[in-house]
N, C-alpha and C positions, 0 to 999 in steps of 0.2 A: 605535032610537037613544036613548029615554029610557033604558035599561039601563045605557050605556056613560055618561051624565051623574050616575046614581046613584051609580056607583064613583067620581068627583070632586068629587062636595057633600059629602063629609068633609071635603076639605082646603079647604074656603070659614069652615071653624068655626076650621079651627087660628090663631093668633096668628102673628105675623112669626117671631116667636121658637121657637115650636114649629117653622114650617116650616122655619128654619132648623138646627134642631137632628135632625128627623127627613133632612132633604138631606145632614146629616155622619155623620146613621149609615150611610143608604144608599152614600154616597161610601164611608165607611170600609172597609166589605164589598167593594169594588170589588177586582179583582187587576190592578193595571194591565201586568203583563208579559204578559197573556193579549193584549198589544190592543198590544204590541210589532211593530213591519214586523221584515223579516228584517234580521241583524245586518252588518254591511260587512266584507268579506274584507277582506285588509293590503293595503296599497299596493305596487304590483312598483317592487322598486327598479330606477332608470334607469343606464346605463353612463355615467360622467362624461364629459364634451364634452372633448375631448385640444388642449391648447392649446400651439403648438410652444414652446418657452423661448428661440428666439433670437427669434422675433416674436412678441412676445406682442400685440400689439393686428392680428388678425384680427376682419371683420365676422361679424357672429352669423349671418345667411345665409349665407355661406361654410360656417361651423362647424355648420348645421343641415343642411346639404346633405350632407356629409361622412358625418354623423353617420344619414341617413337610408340614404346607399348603403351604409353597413357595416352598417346593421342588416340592409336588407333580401338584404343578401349571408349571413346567416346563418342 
């Protein structure tokens, strides 16, 4: 284990500001698209909810119920 503490009593000498400066070069080298999640497909677009014109104020239950048996009829 004293091996692994040797490689870390360098950065006990550096100043705030050297640590600081050595953390932005490391940063800088970074590629951060490598550490990207996969990208989101589009969004499926949805068939509009059919609203009659002589009634227009049907409930949304109504209109999701409708709207569920025509999809699954396709």
């Amino acid at each position: 284990m004293r091996y692994h503490h040797q490689k870390w009593e360098v950065f006990g000498t550096y100043s705030l500001d050297q640590i600081a400066e050595l953390l932005q070069r490391l940063a800088d080298g970074v590629h951060l698209k490598r550490f990207l999640k996969a990208t989101r497909g589009k969004k499926k677009k949805r068939e509009p909810l059919i609203v009659n014109s002589n009634h227009r104020h049907v409930s949304t239950a109504r209109l999701l119920e409708t709207h569920q048996k025509k999809k699954s009829q396709s």
